[in-house]
Structures are given as C-alpha cells and as structure tokens.
ZAVO-510408 format. One line per 10 residues: for each residue x, y, z of N, C-alpha, C. Coordinates in Angstrom, 1 decimal, m for minus. Layout:
! residues N
X,Y,Z,X,Y,Z,X,Y,Z; ...
END
This chain:
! residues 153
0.8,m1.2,0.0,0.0,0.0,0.0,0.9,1.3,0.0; 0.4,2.2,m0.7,1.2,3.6,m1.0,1.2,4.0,0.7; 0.4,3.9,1.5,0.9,4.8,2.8,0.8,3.9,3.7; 1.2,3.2,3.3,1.7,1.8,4.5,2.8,2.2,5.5; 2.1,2.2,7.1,3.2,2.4,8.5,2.3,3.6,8.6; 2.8,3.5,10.0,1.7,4.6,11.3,1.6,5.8,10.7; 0.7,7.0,10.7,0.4,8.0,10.5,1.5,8.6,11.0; 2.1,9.8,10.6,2.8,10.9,11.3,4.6,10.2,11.9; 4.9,8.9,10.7,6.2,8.2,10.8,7.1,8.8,10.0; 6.8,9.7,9.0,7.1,9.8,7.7,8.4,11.5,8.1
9.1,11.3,7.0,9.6,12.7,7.9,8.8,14.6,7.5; 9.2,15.0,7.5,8.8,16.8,7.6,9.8,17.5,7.4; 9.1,18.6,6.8,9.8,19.6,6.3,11.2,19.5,5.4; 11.2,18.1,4.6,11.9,18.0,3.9,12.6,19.1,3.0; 14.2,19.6,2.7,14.3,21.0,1.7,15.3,20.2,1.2; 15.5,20.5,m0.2,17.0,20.8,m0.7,17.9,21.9,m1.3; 19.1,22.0,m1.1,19.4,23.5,m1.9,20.9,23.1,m3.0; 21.5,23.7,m3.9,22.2,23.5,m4.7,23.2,24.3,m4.4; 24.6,24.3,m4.2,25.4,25.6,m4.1,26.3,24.9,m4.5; 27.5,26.2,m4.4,29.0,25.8,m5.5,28.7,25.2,m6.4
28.0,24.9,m7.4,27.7,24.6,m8.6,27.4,23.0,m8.6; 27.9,22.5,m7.8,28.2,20.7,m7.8,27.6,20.2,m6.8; 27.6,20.8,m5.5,27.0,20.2,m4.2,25.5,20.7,m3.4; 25.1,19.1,m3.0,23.5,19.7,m3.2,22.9,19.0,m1.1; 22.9,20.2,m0.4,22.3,19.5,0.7,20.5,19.6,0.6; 20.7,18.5,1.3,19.0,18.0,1.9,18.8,17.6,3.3; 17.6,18.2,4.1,17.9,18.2,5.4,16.2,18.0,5.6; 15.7,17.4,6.8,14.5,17.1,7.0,14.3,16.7,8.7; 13.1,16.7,9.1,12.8,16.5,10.4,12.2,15.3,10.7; 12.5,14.4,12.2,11.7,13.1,11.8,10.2,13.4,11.9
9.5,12.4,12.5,8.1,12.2,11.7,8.2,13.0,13.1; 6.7,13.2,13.7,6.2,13.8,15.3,6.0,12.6,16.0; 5.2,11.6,15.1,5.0,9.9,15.8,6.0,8.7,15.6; 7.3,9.2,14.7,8.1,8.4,14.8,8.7,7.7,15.9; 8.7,6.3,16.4,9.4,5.9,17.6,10.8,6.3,17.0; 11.5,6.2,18.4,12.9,6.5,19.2,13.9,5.9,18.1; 13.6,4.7,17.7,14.9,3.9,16.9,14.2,4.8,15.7; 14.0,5.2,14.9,13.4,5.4,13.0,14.9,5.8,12.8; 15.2,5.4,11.7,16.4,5.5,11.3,16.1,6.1,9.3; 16.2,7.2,9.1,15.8,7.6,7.5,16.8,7.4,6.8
16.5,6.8,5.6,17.4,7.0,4.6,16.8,7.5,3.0; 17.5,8.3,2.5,17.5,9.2,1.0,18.0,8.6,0.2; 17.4,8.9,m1.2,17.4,8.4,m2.1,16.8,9.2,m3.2; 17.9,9.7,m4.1,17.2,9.8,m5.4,17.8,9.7,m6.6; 16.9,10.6,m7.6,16.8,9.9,m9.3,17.0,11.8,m9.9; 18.3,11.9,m10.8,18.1,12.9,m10.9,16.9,13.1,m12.8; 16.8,11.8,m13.0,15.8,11.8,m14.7,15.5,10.3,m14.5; 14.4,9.8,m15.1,14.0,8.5,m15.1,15.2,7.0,m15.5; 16.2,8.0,m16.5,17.1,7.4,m17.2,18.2,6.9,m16.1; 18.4,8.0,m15.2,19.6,7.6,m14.1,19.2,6.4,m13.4
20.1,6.1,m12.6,20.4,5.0,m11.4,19.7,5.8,m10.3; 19.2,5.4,m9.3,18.3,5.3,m7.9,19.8,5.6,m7.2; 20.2,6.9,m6.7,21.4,6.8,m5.8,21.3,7.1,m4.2; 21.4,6.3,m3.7,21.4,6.4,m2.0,22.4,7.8,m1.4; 22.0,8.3,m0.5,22.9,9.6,0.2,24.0,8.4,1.0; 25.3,9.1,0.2,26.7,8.6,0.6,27.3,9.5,2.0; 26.6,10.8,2.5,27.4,11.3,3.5,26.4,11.9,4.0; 25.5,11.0,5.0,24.1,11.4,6.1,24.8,12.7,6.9; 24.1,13.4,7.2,24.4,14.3,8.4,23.1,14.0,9.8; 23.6,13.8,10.8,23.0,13.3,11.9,22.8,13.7,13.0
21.5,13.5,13.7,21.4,14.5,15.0,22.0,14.2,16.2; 21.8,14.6,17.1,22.9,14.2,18.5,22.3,12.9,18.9; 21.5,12.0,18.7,20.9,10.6,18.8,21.5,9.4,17.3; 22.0,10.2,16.6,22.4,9.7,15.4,21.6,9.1,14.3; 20.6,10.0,14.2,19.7,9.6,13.5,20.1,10.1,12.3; 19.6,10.2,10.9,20.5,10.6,9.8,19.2,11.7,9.7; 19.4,12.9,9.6,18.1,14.1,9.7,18.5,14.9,8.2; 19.4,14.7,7.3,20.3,15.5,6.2,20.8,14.4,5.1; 21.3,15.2,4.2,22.3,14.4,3.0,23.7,15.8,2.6; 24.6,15.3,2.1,25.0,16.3,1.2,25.7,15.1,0.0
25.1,15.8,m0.9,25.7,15.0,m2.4,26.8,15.6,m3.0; 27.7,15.3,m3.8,28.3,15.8,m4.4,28.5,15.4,m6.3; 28.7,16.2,m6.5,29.0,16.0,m8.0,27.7,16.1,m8.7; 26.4,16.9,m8.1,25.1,17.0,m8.9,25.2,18.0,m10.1; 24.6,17.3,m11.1,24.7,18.2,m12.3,23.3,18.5,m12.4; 22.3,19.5,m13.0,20.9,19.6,m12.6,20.5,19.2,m14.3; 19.8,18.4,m14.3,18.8,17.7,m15.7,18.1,18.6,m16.4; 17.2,18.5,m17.1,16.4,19.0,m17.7,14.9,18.9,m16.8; 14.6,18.0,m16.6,13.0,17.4,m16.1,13.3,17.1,m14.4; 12.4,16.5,m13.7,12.4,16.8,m12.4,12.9,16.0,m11.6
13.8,16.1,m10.5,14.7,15.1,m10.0,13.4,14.1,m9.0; 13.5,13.1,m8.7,12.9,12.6,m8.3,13.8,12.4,m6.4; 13.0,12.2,m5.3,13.3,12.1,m3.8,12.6,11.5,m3.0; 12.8,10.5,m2.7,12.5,9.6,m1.6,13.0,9.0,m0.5; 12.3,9.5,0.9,13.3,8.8,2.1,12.4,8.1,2.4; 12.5,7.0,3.2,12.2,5.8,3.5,12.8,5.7,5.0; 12.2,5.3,6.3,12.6,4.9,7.3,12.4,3.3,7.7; 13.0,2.9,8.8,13.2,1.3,9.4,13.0,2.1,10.4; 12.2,0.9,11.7,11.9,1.1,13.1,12.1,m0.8,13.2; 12.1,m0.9,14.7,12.1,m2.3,15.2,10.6,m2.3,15.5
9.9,m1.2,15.6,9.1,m0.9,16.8,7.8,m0.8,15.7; 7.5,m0.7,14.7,6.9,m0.4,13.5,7.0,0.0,12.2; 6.1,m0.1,11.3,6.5,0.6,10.0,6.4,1.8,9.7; 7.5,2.6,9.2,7.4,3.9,8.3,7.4,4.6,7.7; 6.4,5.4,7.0,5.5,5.7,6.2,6.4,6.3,5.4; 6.8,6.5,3.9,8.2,6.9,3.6,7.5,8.1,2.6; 8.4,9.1,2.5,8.0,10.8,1.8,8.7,10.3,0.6; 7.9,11.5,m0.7,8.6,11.4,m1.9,8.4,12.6,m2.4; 9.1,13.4,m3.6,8.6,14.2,m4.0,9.4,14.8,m5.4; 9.0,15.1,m6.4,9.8,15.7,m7.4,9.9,17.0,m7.3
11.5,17.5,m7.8,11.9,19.0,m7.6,12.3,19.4,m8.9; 12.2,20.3,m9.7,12.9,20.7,m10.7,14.4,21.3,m9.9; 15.3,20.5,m10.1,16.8,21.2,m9.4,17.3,22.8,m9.7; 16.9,23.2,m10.9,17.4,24.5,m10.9,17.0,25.6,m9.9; 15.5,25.5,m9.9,14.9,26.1,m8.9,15.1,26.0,m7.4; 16.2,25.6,m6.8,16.8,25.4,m5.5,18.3,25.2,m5.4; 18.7,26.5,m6.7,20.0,26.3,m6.9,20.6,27.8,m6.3; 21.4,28.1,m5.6,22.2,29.0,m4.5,22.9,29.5,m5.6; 23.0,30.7,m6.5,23.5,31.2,m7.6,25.1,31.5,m6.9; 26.5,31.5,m7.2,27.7,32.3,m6.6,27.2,33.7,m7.5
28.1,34.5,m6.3,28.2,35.8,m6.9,29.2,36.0,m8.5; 28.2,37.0,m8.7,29.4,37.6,m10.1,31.0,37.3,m9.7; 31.3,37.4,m11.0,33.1,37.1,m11.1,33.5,37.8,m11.5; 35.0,38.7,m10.8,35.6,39.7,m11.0,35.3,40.8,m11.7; 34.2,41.4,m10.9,33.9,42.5,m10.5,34.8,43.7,m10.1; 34.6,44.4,m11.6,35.9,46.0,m11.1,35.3,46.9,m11.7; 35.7,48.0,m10.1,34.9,49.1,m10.6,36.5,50.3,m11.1; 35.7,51.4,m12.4,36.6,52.3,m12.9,36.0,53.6,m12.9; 36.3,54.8,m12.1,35.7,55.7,m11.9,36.6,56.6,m12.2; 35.9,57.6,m12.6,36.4,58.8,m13.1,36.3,60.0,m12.1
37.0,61.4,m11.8,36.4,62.9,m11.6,35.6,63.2,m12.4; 35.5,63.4,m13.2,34.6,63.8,m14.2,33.0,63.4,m14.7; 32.3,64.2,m15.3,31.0,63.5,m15.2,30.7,62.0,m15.7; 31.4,61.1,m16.4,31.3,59.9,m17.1,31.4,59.2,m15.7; 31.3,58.9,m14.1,31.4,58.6,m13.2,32.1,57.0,m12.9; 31.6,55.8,m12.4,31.7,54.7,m12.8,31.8,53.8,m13.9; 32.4,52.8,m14.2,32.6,51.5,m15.1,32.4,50.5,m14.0; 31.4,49.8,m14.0,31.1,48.9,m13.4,30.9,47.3,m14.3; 32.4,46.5,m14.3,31.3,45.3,m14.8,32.1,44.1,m14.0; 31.5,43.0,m14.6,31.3,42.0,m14.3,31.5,40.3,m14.9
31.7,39.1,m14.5,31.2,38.3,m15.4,30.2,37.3,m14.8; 29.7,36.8,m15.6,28.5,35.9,m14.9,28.8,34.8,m14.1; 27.9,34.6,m12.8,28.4,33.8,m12.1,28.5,32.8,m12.6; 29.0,31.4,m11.8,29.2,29.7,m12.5,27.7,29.5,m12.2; 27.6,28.7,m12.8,26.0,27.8,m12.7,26.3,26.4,m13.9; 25.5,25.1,m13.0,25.6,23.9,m13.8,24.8,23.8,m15.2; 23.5,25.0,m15.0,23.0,24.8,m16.1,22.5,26.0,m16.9; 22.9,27.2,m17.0,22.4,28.2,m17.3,23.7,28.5,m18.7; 23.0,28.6,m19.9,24.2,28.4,m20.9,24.3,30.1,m21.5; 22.9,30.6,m21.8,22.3,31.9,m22.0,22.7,33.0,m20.6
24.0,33.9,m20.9,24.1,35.0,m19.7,23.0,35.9,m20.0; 22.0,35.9,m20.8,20.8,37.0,m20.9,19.7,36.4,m19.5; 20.3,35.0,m19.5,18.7,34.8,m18.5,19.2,36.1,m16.8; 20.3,36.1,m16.8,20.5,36.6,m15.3,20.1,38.3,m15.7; 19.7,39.1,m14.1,19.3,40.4,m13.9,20.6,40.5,m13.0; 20.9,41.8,m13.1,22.0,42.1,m11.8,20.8,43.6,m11.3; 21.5,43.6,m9.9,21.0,45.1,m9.3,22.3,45.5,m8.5; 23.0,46.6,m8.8,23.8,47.2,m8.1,23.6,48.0,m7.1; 24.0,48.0,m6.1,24.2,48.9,m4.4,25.1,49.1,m4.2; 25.2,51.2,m4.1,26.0,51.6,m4.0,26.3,52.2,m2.6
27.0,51.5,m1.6,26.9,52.1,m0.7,27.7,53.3,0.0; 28.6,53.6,m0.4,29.4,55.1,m0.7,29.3,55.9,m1.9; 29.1,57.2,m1.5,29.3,57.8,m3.0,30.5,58.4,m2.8
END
C-alpha cells in the first residue's frame, strides 16, 4: 500500500538547496509519531534514465539519527529530480516521503566574477562590470538580472 506504517512516521519539512555549482544539501525532520529507533534513509533519481542513488554522507542529529544528506557532483537535468526517504523502526513501520523537484529552482546562484569598478572625476562617473556567475545549467548570460548597491558615493 502507497501509505503503508503509522500515520505521522514519515519525515517533515523536507528541503534541498544547490550551491557551489556541484554540491547539493538535503535536510529534513523526523516524523512527530516516529518511535525512538526510525532511522531515514534518502534516495534519489536525478531523470528516469539515471540510477536510484542512496545519500553517501548522512548528516546526523545528537541521537544519530540521519536528519540530512550532502551530495556531491550533482549536475541539474532538464526534467524533475525525483526524492525519496524511506525509514526502518524495530518498533513499526514507516511511512516513507517522496517528492519531485525541478533542481534549478533550489539552486544558491555564486556571486558575479571579477567584479571592477573604474571611476572617473569627471562626469562619465563609474565603469562597473562583471562576469557571470558559474551555474551547472544556465548556458544563455541573458537569463540573469544584476541590481547594483552603491553604498558610498
């Protein structure tokens, strides 16, 4: 059965985020009715085509429960990553979360690259530029907006 194991076993507030271009954490809370032992484990699919890959480096709470992931080497697809954790208890079954994410949209952009500013006395004032930050999947520099803050004049 799709929701097979106790009501309220399952975990909460599941998030993930993308940063440095390659590394991707996931962090989540256990269920409210999970017994004491639940132990979660993550899992996912970044396209139907990929392999099902298990989190290789849990991050864990002071009970040692695995409450996080951090992946490395994520490249973000085209279509929606697929996410599933799944828990073990001795004490019962539980109820395991799933959920599809389009990856770009929880991606932590780095800032612009070498950024210099060239100013003048004269009325022609600042030369301000820039290059576009890194990103795993952005090929087009037109998709990005910049907004500059000047906090001295």
């Amino acid at each position: 059965p799709v929701f097979a194991g106790m009501n309220g076993s399952a975990i909460e507030n599941f998030s993930c985020v993308i940063y440095n271009i390659f590394l991707m954490n996931c962090t989540w809370q256990a269920g409210r009715q999970a017994p004491a032992d639940t132990q979660y484990f993550l899992y996912w699919q970044n396209s139907r085509a990929d392999e099902e890959i298990e989190c290789e480096l849990y991050i864990k709470d002071d009970n040692g429960r695995n409450m996080g992931c951090i992946f490395q080497n994520v490249s973000i697809g085209l279509g929606k990553a697929y996410f599933l954790v799944n828990g073990s208890s001795n004490d019962s079954v539980i109820q395991f979360y799933d959920e599809y994410i389009e990856l770009y949209t929880i991606e932590i952009l780095t800032a612009p690259l070498n950024v210099t500013a060239n100013c003048t006395r004269d009325s022609a004032g600042c030369i301000i530029t820039w290059h576009p930050p890194l990103t795993s999947h952005v090929e087009n520099v037109k998709c990005f907006q910049y907004e500059i803050s000047i906090q001295n004049k």
